[in-house]
C-alpha positions as CSV (number, residue, x, y, z in Angstrom):
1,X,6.8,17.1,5.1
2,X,3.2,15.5,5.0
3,X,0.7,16.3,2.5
4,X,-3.3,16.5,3.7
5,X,-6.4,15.3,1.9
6,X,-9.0,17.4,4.7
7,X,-7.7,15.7,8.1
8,X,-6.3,12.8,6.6
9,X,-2.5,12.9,6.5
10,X,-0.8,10.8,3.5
11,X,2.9,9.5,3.5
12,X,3.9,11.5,0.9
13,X,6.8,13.8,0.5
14,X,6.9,16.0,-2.1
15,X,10.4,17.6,-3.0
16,X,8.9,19.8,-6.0
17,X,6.4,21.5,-7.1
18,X,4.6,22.4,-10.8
19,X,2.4,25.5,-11.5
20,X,0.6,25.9,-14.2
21,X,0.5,30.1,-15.1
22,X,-2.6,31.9,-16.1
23,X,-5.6,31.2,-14.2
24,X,-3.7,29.5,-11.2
25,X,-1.2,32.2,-10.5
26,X,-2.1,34.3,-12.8
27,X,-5.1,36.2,-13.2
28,X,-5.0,36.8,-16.7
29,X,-8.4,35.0,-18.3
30,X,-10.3,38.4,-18.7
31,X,-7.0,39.1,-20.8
32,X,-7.0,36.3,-23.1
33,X,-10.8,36.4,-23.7
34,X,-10.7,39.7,-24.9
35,X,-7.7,39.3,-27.0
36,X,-9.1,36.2,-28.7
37,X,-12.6,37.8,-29.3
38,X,-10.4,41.1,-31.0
39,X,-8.6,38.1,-32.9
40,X,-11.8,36.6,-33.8
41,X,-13.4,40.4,-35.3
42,X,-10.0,40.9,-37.3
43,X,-10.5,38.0,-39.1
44,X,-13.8,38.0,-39.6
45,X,-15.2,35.1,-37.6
46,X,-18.2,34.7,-35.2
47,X,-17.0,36.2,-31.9
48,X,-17.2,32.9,-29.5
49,X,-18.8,33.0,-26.1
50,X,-16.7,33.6,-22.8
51,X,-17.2,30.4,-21.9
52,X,-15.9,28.6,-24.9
53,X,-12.9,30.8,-25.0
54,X,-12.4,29.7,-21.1
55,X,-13.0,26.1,-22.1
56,X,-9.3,26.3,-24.0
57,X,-7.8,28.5,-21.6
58,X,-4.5,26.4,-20.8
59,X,-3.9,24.3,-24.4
60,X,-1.3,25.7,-26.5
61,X,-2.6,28.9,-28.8
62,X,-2.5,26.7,-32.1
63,X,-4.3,23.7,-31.2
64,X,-6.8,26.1,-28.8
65,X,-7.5,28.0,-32.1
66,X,-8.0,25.4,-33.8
67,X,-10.6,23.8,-31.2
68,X,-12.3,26.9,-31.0
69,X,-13.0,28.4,-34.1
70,X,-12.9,24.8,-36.0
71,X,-10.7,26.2,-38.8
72,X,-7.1,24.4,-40.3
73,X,-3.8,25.1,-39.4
74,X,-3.1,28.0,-41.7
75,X,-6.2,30.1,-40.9
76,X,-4.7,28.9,-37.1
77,X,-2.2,30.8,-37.7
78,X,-3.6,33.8,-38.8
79,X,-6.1,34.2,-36.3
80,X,-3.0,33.5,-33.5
81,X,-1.3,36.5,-35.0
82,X,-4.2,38.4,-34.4
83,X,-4.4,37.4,-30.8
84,X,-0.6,38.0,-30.1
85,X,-1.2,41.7,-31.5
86,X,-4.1,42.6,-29.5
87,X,-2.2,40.7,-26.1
88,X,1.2,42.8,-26.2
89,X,-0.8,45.5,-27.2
90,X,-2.5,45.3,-24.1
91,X,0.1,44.9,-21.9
92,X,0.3,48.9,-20.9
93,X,-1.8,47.2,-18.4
94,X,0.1,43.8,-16.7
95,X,-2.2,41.3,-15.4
96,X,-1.5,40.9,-11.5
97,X,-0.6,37.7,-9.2
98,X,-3.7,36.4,-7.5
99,X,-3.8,37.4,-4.3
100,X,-1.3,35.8,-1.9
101,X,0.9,34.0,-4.9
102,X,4.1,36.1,-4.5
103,X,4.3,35.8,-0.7
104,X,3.1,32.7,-0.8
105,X,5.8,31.5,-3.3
106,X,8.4,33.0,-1.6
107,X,7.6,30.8,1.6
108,X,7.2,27.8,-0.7
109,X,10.4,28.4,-2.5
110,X,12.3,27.8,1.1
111,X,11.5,24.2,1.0
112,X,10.8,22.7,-2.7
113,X,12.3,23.7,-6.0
114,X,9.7,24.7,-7.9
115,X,8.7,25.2,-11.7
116,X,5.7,26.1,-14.8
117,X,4.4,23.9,-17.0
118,X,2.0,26.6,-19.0
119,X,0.2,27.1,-22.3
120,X,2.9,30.3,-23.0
121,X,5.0,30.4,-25.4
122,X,8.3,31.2,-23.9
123,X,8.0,34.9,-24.7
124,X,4.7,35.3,-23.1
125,X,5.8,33.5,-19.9
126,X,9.3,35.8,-20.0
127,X,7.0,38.5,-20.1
128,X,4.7,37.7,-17.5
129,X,7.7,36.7,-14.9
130,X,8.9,40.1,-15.5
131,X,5.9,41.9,-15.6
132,X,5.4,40.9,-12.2
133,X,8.9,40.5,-10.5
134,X,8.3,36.5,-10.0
135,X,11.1,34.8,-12.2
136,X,13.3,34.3,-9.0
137,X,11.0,31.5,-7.9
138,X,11.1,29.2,-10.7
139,X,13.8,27.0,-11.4
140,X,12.8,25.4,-14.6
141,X,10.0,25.7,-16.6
142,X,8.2,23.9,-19.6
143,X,5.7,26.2,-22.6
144,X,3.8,25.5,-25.3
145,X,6.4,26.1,-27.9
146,X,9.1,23.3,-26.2
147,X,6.6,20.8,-25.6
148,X,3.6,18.8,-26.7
149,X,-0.2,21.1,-25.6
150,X,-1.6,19.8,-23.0
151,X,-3.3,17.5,-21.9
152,X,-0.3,15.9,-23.1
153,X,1.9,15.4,-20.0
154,X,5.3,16.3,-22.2
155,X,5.8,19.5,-20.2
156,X,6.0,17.6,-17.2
157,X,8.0,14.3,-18.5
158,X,10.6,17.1,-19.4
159,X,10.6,18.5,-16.0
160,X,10.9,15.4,-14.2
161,X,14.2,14.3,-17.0
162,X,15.6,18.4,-16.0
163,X,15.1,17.8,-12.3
164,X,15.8,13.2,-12.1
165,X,12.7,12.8,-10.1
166,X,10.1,10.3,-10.3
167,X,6.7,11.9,-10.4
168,X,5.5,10.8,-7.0
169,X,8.0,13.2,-5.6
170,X,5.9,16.2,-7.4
171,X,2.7,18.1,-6.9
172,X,1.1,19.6,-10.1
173,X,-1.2,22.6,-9.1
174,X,-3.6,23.9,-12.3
175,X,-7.1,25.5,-12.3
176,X,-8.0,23.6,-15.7
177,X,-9.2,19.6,-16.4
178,X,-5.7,19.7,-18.5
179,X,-3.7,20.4,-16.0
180,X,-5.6,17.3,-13.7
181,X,-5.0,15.4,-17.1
182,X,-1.5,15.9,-17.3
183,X,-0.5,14.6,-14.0
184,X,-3.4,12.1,-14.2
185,X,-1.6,10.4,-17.1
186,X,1.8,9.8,-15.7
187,X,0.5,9.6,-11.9
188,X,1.4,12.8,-10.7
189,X,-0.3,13.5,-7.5
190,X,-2.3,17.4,-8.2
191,X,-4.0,20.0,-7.1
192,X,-6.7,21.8,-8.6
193,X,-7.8,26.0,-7.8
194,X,-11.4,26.9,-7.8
195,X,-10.6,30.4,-8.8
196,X,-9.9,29.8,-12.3
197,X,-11.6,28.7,-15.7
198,X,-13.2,25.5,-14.6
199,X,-15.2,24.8,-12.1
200,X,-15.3,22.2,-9.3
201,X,-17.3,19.5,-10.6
202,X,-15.0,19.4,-13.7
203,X,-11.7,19.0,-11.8
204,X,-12.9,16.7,-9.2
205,X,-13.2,14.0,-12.0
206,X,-9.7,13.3,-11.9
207,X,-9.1,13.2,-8.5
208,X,-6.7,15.7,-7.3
209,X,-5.6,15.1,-3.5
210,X,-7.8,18.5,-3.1
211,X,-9.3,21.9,-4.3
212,X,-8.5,24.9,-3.0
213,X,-10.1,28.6,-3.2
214,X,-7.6,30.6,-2.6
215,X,-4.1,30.0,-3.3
216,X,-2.3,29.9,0.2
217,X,-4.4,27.4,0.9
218,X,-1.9,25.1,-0.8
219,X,0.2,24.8,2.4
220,X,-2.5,22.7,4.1
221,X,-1.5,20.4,1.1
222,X,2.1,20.9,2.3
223,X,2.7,20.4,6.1
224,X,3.0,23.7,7.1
């Protein structure tokens, strides 16, 4: 199975594949904006911009924290139990799939095994699989709170070690310049989406094989 740069067909054949979660499958970045400016009022800090809480969309909730609001480990803390009360709070109301990502997955699934690598803690992602029905397709899966953040690649050194591949067998798909990062550092081949928190110009920089706008596009990345 051949994967495409445009026209151009490469000798590659990938036998898995890597999501990231929110903002690539997920569209949950309204969600954790809001949540982390409700975090910001309950502890009494300048509520940040959109676009700076988008800039750490995709790092693990400590270190994000600590990025964005410039503030040590134990006011961290705080200020991430803030966020995880306003974000289960809030889920009476489930973020959905993008469009296309369950069917889309489901076709996927028939010919690579495929996984997460995501800034969740392992609760959050529990919840999101069964929030929206999607657990099935994963068979293993990497979060912040059993791995080094990103940009680190940890969460996908693990993966490769559960699955004994080498990473030119894998495709890492992410909307975010750590998710490029990542597979950039160990020479994972990647794939960024346009649809999430960074834009085009940002992920181009490290050279995925392609972006895409819409998430079935992936299988003109795949041979189908």
């Amino acid at each position: 199975m051949s994967s495409q740069i445009g026209n151009k067909a490469l000798d590659i054949k990938y036998s898995h594949i890597i999501f990231d979660w929110d903002g690539t499958l997920m569209d949950s970045s309204a969600k954790i904006v809001s949540c982390m400016k409700q975090a910001a009022i309950k502890s009494n800090l300048d509520v940040p911009s959109d676009k700076a809480i988008q800039n750490i969309i995709g790092i693990s909730l400590i270190p994000a924290i600590q990025q964005l609001f410039d503030v040590d480990i134990k006011a961290a803390n705080t200020i991430a139990g803030h966020y995880k009360e306003s974000f289960i709070r809030s889920d009476s109301i489930p973020c959905p799939l993008f469009e296309e990502v369950y069917d889309t997955l489901a076709e996927l699934q028939d010919d690579f095994v495929l996984g997460v690598a995501t800034g969740k803690a392992r609760k959050g992602l529990e919840r999101a699989w069964e929030n929206s029905s999607s657990a099935l397709f994963f068979d293993a899966s990497r979060c912040a709170d059993e791995a080094k953040s990103k940009p680190s690649p940890d969460m996908l050194l693990q993966l490769l070690d559960v699955w004994q591949v080498k990473a030119d067998k894998v495709l890492m798909v992410g909307d975010t310049v750590y998710d490029m990062q990542m597979a950039e550092a160990i020479g994972m081949h990647r794939l960024a989406v346009s649809y999430g928190v960074h834009d085009k110009t940002r992920l181009a920089k490290h050279n995925p094989i392609g972006i895409i706008n819409s998430f079935s596009e992936i299988k003109q990345y795949l041979g189908y």
